[in-house]
N, C-alpha and C positions, 0 to 999 in steps of 0.2 A: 504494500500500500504506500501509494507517494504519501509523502508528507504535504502539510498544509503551505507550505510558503513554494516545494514546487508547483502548486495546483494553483496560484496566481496569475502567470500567464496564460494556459488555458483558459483560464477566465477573462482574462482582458484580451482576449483575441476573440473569444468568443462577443464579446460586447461590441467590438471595435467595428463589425461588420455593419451594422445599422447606423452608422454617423452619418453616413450622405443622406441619410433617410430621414436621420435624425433634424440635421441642419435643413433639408428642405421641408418638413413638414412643420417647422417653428416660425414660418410665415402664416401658414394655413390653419395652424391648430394653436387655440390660444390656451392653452396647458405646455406646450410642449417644448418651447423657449424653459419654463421654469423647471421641467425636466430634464433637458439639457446642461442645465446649469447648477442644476442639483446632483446630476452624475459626475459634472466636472469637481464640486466642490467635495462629494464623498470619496470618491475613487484617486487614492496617491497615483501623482503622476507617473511616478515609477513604473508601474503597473498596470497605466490604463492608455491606452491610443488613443480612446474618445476622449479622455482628459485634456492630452496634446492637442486636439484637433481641438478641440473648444477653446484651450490656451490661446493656441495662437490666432482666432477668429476672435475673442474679445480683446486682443492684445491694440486693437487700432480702436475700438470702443473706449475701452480704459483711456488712453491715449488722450482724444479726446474731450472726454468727461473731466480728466484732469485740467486738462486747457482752460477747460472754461470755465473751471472753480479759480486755478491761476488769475485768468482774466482779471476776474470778478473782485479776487482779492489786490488784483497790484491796480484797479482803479481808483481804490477807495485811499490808496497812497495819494494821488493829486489830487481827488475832488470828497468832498464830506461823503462818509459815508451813507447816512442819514437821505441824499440827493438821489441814491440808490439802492435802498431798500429792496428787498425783494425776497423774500426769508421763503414763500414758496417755491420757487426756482433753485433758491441754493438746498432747500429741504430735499428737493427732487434730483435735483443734480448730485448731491451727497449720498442718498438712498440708493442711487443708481448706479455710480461709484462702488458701494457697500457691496449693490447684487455680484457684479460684475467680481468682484474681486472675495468673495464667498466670506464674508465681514457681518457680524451682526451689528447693529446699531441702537446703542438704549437712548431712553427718551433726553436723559440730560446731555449724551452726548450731540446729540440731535441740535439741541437747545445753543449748545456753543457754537455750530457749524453755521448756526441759520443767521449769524451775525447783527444780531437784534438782541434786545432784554430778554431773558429770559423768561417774562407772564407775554412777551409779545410771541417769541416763539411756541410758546407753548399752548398760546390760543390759533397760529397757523396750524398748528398740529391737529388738534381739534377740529376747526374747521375743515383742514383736510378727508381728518379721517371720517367727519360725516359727511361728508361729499363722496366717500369708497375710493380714495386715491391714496390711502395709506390705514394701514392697519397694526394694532400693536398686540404683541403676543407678551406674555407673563412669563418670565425668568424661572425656570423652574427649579432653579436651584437659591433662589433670591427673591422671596414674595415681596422686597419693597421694589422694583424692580419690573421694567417692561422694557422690550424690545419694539421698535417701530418698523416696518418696511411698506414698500410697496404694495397695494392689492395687484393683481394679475394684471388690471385692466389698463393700470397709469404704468407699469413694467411695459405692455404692449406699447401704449403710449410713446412711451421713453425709449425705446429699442429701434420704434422707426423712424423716432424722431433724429437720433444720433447716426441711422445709417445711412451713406453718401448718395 
């Protein structure tokens, strides 16, 4: 009987076959982006091709996303920040960032990202979340404690909005 660390390959060769299936049907199918992404984030890249392949597909997203947090922050060097405000856009841009890079993100972190007081961001966040463009999950290891992300639907959103 093999051992369990030779039966990894196997296994990721076995997965690796449905990625062009994978990546085309994550236009079509509004689940299947987050499954994607969810394969790349549990599967060590050592071990999984679909990991690679997903790597290096969000590698020019990431990319991006950073940019235009970059942006955002060396504007607020010349001109008030306060002139440009926008605690939605960096919540989402952050978020997306977060997915992208297989990152949880709790609510206070959230809060510093969004570049506003804290009860300001914290009522964009609210407002989002009942609008369904973010949803927050309970820590389960840490009842004071929530995680924010994406619902599916601002992910889709976000995904074609960032692709060329």
């Amino acid at each position: 009987m093999r051992s369990q660390h030779n039966r990894l390959p196997d296994f990721s060769e076995r997965f690796a076959q449905p990625a062009p299936q994978l990546r085309q049907n994550a236009a079509r199918s509004p689940g299947a982006e987050r499954v994607a992404n969810l394969l790349r984030c549990t599967v060590p890249e050592t071990t999984s091709k679909v990991a690679q392949i997903l790597d290096s597909e969000n590698a020019a997203a990431i990319a991006r996303v950073k940019s235009m947090i970059k942006a955002r922050r060396i504007r607020e060097r010349f001109f008030p920040g306060h002139m440009f405000a926008d605690p939605a856009w960096d919540i989402l841009l952050n978020l997306t960032l977060a997915e992208l890079e297989c990152r949880r993100v709790s609510t206070s972190q959230l809060c510093q990202v969004a570049a506003v007081p804290a009860t300001t961001a914290l009522r964009w966040i609210q407002n989002m979340t009942d609008n369904g463009m973010l949803q927050r999950r309970p820590d389960s290891f840490d009842a004071r404690r929530a995680f924010v992300e994406l619902t599916q639907s601002a992910l889709n959103s976000m995904i074609q909005y960032l692709r060329p």
